[in-house]
matplotlib code that plots the C-alpha trace (Angstrom):
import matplotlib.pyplot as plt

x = [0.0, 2.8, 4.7, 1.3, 0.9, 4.8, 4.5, 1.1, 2.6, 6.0, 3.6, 1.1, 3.9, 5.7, 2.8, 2.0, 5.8, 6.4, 3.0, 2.2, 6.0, 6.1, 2.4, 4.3, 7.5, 4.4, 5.1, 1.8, 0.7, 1.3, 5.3, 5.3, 4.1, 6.1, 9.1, 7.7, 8.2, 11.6, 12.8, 11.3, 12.2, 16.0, 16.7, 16.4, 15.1, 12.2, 10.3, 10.9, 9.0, 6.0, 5.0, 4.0, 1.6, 0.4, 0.4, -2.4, -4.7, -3.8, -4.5, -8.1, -8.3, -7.6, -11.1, -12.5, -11.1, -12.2, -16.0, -15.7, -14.6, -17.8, -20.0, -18.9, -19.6, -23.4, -24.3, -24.9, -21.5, -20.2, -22.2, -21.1, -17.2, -18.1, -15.7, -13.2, -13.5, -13.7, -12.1, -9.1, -8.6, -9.1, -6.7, -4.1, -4.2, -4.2, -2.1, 1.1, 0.1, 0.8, 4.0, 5.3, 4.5, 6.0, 9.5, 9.4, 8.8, 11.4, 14.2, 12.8, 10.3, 7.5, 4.5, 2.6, 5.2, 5.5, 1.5, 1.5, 4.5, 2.4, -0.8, 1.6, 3.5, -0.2, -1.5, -0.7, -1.0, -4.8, -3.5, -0.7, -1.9, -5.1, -3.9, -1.2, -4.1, -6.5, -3.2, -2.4, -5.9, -5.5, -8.5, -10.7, -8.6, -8.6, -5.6, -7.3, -10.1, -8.7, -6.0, -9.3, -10.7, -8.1, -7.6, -11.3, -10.6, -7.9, -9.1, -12.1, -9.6, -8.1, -11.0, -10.9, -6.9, -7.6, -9.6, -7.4, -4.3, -4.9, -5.7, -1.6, -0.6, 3.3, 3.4, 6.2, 5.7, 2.5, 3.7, 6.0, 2.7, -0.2, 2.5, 3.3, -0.5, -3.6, -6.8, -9.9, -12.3, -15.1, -15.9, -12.8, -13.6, -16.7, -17.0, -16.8, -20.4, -21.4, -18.4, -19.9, -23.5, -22.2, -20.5, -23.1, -25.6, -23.1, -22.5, -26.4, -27.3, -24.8, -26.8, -30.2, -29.5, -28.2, -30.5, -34.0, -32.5, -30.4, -32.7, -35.0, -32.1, -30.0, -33.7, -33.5, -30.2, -31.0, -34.1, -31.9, -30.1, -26.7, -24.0, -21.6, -24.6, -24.5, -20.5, -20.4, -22.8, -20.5, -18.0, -19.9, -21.1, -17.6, -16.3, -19.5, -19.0, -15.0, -15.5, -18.2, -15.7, -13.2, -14.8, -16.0, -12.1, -12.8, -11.5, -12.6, -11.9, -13.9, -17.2, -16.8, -16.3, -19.8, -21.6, -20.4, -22.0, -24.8, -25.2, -24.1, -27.4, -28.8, -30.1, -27.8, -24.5, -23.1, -23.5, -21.7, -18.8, -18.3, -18.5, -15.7, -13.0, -11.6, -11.0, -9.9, -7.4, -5.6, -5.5, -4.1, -1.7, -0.2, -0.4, 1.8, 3.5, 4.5, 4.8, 8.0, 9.2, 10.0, 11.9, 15.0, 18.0, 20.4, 18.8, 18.4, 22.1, 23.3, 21.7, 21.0, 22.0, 19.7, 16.7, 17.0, 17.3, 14.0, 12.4, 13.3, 12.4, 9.0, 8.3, 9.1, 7.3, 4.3, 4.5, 5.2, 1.9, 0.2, 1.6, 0.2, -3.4, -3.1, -2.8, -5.6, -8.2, -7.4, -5.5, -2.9, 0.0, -0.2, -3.1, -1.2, 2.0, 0.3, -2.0, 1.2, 4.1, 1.1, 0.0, 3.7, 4.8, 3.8, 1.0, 0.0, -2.3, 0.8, 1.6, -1.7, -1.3, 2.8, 0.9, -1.8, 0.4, 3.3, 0.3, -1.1, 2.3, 2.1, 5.2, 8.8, 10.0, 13.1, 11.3, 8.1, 11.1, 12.5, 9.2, 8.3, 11.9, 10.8, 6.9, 8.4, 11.1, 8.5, 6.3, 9.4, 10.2, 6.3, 7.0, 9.8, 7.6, 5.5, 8.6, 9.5, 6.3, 6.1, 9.5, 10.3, 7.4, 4.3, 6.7, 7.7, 4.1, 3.3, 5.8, 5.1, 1.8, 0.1, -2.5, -1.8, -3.4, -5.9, -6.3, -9.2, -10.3, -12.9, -12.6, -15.4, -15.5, -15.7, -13.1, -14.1, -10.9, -12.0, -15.0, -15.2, -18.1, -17.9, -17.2, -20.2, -22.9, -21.0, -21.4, -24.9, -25.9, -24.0, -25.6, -28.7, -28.6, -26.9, -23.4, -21.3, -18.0, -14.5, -14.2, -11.1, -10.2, -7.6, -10.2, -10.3, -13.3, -15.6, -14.8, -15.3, -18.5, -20.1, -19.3, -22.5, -24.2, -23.2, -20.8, -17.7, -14.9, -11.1, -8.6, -5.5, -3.7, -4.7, -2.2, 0.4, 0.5, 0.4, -2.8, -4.9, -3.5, -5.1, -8.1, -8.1, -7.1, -6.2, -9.4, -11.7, -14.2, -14.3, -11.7, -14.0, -11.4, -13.1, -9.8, -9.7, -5.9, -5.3, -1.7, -2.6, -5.6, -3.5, -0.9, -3.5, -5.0, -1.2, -0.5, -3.7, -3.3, 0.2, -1.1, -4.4, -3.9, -7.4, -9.2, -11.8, -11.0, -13.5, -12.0, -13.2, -11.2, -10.9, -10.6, -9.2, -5.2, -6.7, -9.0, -5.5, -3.0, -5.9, -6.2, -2.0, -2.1, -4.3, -8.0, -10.7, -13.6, -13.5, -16.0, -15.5, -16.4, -18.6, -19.6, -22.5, -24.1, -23.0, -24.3, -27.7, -27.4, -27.1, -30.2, -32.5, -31.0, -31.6, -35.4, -35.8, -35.2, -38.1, -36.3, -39.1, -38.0, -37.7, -35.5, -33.1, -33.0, -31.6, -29.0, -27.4, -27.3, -25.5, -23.5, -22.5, -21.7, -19.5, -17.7, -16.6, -14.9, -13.3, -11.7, -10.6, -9.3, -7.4, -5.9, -3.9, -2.5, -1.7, 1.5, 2.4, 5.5, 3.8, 2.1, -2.1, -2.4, 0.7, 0.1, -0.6, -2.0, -4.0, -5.4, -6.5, -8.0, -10.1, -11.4, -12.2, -14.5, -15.9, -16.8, -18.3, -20.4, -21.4, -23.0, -24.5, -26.4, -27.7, -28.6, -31.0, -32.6, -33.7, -35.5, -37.5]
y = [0.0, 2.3, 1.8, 2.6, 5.7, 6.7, 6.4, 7.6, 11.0, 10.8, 10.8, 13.8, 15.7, 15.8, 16.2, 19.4, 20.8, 19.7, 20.4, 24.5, 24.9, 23.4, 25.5, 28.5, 28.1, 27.3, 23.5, 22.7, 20.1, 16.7, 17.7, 18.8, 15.3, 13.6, 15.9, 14.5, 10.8, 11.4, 13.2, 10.8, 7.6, 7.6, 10.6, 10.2, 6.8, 7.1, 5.4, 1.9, -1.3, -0.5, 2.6, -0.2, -1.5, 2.3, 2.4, -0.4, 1.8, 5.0, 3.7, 3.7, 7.6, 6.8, 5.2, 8.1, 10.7, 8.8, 8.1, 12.3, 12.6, 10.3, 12.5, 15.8, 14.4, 15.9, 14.5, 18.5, 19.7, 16.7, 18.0, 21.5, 20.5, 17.2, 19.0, 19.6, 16.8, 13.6, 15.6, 17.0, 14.8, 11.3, 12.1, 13.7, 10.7, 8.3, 10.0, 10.0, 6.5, 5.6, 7.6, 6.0, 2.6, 2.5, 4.3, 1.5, -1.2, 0.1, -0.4, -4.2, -4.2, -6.8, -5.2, -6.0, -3.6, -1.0, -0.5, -0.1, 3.0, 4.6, 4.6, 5.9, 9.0, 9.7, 11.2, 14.8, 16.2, 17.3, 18.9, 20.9, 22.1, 23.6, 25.0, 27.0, 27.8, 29.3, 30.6, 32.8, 33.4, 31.5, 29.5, 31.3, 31.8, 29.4, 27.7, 27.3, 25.8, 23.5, 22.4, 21.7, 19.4, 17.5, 16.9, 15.9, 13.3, 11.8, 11.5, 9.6, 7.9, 6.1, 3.9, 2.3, 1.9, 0.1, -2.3, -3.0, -3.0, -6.9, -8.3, -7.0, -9.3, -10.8, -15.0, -14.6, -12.3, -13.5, -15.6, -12.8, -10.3, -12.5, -13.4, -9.2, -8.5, -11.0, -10.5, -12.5, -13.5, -15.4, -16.3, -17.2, -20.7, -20.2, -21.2, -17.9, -17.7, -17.9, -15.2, -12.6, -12.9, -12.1, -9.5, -8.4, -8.5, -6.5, -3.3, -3.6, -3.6, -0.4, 1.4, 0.1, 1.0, 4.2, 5.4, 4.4, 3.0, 6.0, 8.8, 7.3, 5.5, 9.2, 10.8, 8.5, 9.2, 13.1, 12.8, 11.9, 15.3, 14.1, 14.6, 11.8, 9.4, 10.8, 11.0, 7.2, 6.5, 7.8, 6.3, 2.6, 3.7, 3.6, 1.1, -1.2, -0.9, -1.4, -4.6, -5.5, -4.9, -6.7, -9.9, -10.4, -9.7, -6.2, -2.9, -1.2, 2.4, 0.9, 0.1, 3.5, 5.4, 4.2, 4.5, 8.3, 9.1, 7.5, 9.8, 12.6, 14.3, 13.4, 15.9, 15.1, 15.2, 18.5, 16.3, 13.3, 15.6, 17.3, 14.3, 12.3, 15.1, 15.3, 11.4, 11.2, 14.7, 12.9, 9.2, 10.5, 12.9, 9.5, 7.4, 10.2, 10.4, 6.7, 7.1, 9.7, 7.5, 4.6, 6.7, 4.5, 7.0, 4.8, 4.4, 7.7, 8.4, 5.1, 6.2, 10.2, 10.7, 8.3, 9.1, 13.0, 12.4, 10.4, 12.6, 15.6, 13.2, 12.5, 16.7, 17.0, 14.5, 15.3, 19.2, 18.2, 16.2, 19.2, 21.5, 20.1, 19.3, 22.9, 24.1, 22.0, 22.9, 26.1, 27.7, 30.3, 32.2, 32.0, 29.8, 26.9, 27.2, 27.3, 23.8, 22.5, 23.3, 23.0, 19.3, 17.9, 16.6, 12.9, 13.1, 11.8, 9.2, 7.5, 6.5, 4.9, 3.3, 1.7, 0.8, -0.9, -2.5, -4.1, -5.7, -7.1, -8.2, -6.1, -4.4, -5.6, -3.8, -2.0, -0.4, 0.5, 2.6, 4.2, 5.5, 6.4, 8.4, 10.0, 10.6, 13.1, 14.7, 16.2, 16.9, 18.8, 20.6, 21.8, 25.0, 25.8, 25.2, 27.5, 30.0, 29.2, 30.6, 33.6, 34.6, 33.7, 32.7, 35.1, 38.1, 37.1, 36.5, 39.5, 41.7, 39.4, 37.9, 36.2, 39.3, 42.8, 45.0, 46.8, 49.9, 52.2, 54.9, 56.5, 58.3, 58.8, 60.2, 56.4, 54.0, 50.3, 48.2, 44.7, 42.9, 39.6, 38.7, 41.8, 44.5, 42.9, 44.3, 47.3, 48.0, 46.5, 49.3, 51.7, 51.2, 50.9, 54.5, 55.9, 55.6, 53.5, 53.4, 52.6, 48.6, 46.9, 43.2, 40.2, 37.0, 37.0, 34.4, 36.6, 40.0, 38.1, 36.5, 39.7, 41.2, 39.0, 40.9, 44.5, 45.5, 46.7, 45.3, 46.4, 43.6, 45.0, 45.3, 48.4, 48.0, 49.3, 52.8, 53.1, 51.2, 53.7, 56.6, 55.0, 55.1, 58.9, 58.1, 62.3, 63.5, 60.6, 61.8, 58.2, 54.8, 51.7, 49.0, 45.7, 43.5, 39.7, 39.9, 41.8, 42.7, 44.0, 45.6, 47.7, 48.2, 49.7, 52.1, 53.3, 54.3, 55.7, 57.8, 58.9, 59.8, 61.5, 62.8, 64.4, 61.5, 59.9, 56.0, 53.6, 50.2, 46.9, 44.9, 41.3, 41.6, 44.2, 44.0, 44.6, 47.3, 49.3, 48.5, 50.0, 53.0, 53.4, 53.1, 55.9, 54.8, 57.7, 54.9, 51.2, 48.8, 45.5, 42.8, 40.9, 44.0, 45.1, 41.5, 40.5, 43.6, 43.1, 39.0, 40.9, 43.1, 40.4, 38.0, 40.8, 40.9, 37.0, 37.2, 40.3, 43.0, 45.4, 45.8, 49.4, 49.2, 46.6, 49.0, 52.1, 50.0, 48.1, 51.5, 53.1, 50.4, 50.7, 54.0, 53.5, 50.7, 52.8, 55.4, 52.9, 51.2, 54.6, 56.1, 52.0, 52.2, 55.2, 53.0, 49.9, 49.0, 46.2, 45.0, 44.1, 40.5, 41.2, 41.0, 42.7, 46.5, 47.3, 50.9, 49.6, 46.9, 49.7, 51.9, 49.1, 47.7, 51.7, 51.7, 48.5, 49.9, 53.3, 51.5, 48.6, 51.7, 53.7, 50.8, 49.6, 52.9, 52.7, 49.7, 51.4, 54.3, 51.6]
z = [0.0, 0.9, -2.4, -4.4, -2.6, -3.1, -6.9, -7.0, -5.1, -7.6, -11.0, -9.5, -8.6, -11.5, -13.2, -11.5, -11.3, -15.2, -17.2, -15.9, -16.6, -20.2, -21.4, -20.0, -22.2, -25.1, -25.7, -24.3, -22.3, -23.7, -24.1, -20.2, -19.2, -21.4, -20.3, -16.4, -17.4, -18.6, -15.4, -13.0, -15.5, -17.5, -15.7, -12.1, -11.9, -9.1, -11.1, -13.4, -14.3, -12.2, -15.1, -17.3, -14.5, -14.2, -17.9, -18.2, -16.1, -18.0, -21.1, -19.8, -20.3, -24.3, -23.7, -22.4, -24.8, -27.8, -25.8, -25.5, -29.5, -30.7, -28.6, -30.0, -33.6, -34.1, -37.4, -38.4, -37.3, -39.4, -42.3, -42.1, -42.2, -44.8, -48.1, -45.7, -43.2, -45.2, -48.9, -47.4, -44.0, -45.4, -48.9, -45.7, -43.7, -46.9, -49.2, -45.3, -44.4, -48.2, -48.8, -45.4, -45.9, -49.5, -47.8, -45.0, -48.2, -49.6, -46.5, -46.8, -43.8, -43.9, -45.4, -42.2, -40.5, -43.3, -43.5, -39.3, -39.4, -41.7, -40.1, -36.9, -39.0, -40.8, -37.2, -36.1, -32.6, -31.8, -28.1, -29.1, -32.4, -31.4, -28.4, -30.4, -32.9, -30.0, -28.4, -31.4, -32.6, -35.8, -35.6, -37.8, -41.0, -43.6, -42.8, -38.7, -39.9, -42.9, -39.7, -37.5, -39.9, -40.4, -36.9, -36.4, -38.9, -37.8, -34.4, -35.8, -38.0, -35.3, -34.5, -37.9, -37.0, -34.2, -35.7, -38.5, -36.2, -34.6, -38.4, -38.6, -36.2, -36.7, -36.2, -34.8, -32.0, -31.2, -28.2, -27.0, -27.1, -25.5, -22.7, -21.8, -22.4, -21.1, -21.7, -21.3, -24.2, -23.9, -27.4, -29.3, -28.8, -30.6, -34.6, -36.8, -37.5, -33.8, -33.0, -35.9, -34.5, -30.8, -32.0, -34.1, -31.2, -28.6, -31.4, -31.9, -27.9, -27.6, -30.7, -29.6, -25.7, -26.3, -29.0, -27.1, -23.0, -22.5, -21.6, -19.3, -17.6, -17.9, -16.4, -13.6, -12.9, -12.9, -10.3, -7.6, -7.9, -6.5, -8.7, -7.2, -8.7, -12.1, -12.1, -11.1, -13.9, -16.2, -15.3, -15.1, -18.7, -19.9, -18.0, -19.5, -22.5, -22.2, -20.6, -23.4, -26.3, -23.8, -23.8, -27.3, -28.4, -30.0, -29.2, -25.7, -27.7, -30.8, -28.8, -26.3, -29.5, -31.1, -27.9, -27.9, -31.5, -30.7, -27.5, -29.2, -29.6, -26.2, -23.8, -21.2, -23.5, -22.3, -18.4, -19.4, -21.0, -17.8, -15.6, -17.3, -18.5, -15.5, -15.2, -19.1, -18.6, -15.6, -17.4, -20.8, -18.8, -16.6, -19.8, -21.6, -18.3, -18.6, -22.5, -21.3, -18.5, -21.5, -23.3, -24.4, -24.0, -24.6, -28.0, -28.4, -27.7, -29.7, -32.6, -32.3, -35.6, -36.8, -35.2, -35.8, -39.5, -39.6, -37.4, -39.8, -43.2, -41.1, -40.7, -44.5, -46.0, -43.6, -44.9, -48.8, -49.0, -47.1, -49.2, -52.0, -50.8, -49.8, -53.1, -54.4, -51.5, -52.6, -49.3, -50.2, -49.3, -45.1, -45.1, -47.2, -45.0, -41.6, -42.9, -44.1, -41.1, -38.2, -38.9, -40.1, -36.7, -35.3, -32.5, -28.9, -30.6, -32.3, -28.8, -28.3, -31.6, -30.8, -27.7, -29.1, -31.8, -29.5, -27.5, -30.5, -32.0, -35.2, -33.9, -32.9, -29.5, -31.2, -34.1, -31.7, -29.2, -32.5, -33.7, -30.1, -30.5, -33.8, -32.6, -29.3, -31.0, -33.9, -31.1, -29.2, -32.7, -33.4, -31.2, -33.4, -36.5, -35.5, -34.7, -38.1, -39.9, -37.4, -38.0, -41.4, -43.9, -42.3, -43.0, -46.3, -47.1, -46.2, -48.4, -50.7, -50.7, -53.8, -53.6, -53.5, -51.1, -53.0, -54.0, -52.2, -54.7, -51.9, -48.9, -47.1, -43.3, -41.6, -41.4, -40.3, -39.9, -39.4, -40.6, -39.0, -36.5, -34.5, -37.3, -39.7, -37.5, -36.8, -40.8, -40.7, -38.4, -39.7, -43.5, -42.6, -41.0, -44.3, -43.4, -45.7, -44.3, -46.5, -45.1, -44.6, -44.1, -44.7, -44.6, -49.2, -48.4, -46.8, -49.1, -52.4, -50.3, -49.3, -52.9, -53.8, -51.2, -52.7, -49.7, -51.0, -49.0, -49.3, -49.0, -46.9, -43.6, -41.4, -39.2, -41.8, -42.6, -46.2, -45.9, -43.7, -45.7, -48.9, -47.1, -46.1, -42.5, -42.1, -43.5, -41.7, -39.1, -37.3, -37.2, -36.1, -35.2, -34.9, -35.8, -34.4, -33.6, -30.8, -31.4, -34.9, -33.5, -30.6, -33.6, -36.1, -33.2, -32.4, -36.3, -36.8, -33.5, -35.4, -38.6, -37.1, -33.8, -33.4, -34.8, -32.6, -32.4, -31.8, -30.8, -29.8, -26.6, -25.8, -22.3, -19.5, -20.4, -24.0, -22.6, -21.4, -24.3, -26.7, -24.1, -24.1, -28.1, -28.0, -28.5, -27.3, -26.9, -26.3, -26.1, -24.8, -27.0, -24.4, -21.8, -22.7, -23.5, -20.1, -18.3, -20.1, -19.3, -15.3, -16.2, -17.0, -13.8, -11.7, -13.3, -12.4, -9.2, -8.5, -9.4, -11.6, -14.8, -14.5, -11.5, -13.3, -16.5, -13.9, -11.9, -15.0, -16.9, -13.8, -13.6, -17.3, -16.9, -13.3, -15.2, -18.5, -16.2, -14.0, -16.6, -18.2, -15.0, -14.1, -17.7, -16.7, -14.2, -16.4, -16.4, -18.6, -17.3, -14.1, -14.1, -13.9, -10.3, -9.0, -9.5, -6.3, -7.1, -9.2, -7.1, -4.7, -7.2, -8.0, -4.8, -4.2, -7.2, -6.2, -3.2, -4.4, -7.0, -4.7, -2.1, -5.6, -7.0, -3.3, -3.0, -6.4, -5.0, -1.9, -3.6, -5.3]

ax = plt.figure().add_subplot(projection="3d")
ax.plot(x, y, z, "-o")
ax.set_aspect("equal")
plt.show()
């Protein structure tokens, strides 16, 4: 008992010391608990045979995650995304596998072999990819969303991979396999027409039971009202339909995964996705944890050479075929090179998949370590992709792009830099009184789309100078900045400031920080992008709980108005070399407003 508890403390704690300091340097999560198993594996050694005991359980949260992927896919979502999903996704995960597997045939591995490395190489990383995609605010562009479908695919992908991965099986490591991994099933014995209809009947009891048994079973469930019930339900849902697949010899992952599309348009969907991310976020982090702490360094130093020339042919070949599905989906300039450099490293389901495959003797043990080699080096080297394209290929694109900025032959008095979600009802309002203003945007899909619609949209970068002279920026009464990117967006506000310094600026913030660097840059008016839908979210709460409507109207407009100036007179005090909670002036400004509005608004309620 003692020794489970040690290592149980060991894996937690560097887990929490190695993850919070790898998203901080931007590698992202899956590298930090990798970068945990190798410290307290091949490094330090506090931990050794037993991770592949812990692994066994661990590999439980890959059940989890892919019951969580089948229950995001809503047959309308998948519709929505179909061109790209299925087009672009399957031809990238067919066209890799392909390309690898005739590259292994070609070093004289068995066929068996050559068709399971590239299945492995074909998969990118879903965790670090999008978080660097939310992180830098690239999911909406072309290239985001072309990158998001992919990933969705490939995630679904691996179902089909684990079904075809036993059919791989090796003769000769069979023995080696079933002795290293056990696992009880009831109907091998069975003639193969028997084994077909059991196996039949269980996938048809998961679709039947969770199309018509699930909602007065999940109703139940809910009329208790105690979570811990609902949680453990979960959990026994899961854990069911594991030990289902288990017995009937078919993939746990392949039977959750079902059972999750088939839930995926229940009421309670939203409940059962809360309930079991925790348990699948600390699973997959100890299986990647355990993943890191095998890690064969004396491979790795034996043949270095080796394995970080593979790992570099692996990234090119990855971003040659993307490249050139790029070009014929039609992404171009930073699109095409952000799809191609952002999906060409290995991912964290590779792992599951050289897990999967020793157990099932598809895979001899040396070339599973290499590949696990190759698969966390192009996962260490994706932050310096991404370096890459910031540094060297964005700019160059930009100087250089396949379409010049264009030219605006109108000036009129309004200036609306932006036109995404935010800035197209901006211009809606704004036309619809009579006011056209000049329009300005990057996204070529949505100017050429609202073309059709008669709204004349200028492609171009307002954040560079040349570009808000074009449009009249001295003579304009007005500059509306309703850019995405809130770098650009504080950039665009500073030049126009420069080039007009009596102009009145209208600009949109993401948040408080945002708020202040647009106030420093030199906007006269900000409005915060979800303010005043919260505030009127707080009007009609106040309204449910027997506040008259009049009553709610006069505190959440003085409240409106209190916040504005507080924000204006804590801007002044911003300082952004100081982390967010460490001005101390300005930590005392603010609980001083809190209090003076907190008195005014009580003060409105007792009049009425």
């Amino acid at each position: 008992m003692n020794d489970l508890l040690i290592e149980s403390f060991v894996f937690l704690a560097a887990a929490v010391i190695a993850v919070p300091l790898s998203k901080k340097l931007g590698l992202g999560s899956v590298l930090g608990y990798l970068i945990a198993g190798i410290v307290i594996g091949p490094m330090i050694g506090l931990v050794g045979e037993e991770a592949q005991d812990i692994q066994h359980v661990a590999e439980f949260g890959v059940v989890m995650m892919l019951f969580l992927v089948g229950l995001e896919l809503e047959p309308e979502k998948l519709w929505s995304l179909r061109h790209r999903l299925f087009g672009l996704g399957g031809l990238q995960v067919g066209i890799t596998a392909g390309v690898c597997t005739l590259v292994a045939l070609i070093f004289q591995l068995p066929w068996t072999v050559s068709i399971a490395i590239g299945l492995v190489i074909s998969l990118s990383s879903t965790a670090i990819v999008l978080q660097t995609l939310n992180e830098r605010g690239l999911m909406s562009t072309q290239g985001g969303q072309s990158t998001f479908s992919v990933l969705l695919f490939q995630d679904i992908a691996v179902i089909p991979m684990l079904a075809l991965v036993p059919l791989l099986a090796l003769p000769e490591l069979a023995n080696t396999a079933v002795e290293g991994h056990h696992q009880t099933n009831l109907i091998s014995h069975l003639p193969g027409w028997l084994k077909a209809i059991v196996t039949l009947s269980a996938i048809g009891f998961i679709v039947v039971g969770g199309t018509f048994l699930s909602k007065p079973i999940f109703r139940y469930i809910a009329n208790a009202r105690l979570q811990e019930i609902f949680t453990a339900f979960a959990l026994m849902l899961v854990v069911g339909i594991a030990a289902l697949m288990n017995l009937i010899g078919l993939s746990p992952a392949l039977g959750t995964f079902l059972a999750g599309v088939v839930l995926a348009n229940s009421e309670y969907r939203h409940e059962l996705e809360s309930n079991l991310e925790p348990f699948k976020g600390l699973l997959l982090g100890l299986f990647f944890i355990t993943v890191g702490a095998g890690v064969d360094f004396e491979l790795l130093f034996a043949k270095f050479g080796t394995i970080l020339g593979l790992t570099l042919c692996v990234i090119a070949v990855k971003a040659v075929v993307l490249l050139i599905l790029g070009k014929l989906f039609r992404l171009k300039g930073v699109d095409q090179w952000l799809f191609a450099l952002g999906l060409a490293q290995a991912g964290e389901f590779g792992f599951v998949l050289l897990s999967f495959m020793t157990q099932n003797a598809v895979l001899p043990t040396e070339i599973a370590d290499q590949l696990l080699l190759i698969i966390a080096l192009s996962m260490l080297l994706t932050p310096l992709l991404f370096i890459v394209l910031d540094k060297v290929i964005f700019p160059k694109l930009a100087s250089d792009d396949e379409r010049d900025m264009d030219e605006i032959d109108e000036h009129r008095p309004i200036i609306l830099a932006g036109h995404g979600r935010f800035g197209q009802i901006v211009s809606r309002l704004l036309m619809a009184c009579d006011h056209h203003p000049t329009i300005i945007d990057l996204d070529v899909v949505s100017i050429e789309g609202f073309s059709k619609f008669g709204i004349k949209t200028y492609f171009g970068d307002a954040s560079r100078p040349e570009m808000l002279e074009a449009a009249g920026i001295s003579k304009a009464k007005l500059l509306v900045v309703a850019i995405d990117d809130k770098e650009r967006a504080i950039k665009t506000v500073s030049i126009a400031r420069k080039l007009n310094p009596n102009l009145p600026i209208l600009a949109r913030s993401y948040d408080r920080p945002h708020t202040y660097d647009l106030y420093s840059a030199g906007a006269t008016s900000i409005v915060r992008e979800t303010f005043d839908s919260a505030v009127r979210t707080g009007r009609l709460a106040l309204e449910k709980v027997g506040v008259p409507s009049k009553v709610a109207h006069e505190v959440s407009g003085r409240f409106f108005d209190l916040d504005r100036a507080g924000v204006a007179e804590l801007a002044s005090l911003h300082d952004p070399k100081l982390p967010r909670f460490a001005n101390e002036k300005a930590i005392e400004v603010a609980l001083r407003l809190r209090d003076e509005m907190k008195d005014e608004l009580r003060s409105i309620l007792a009049k009425n």
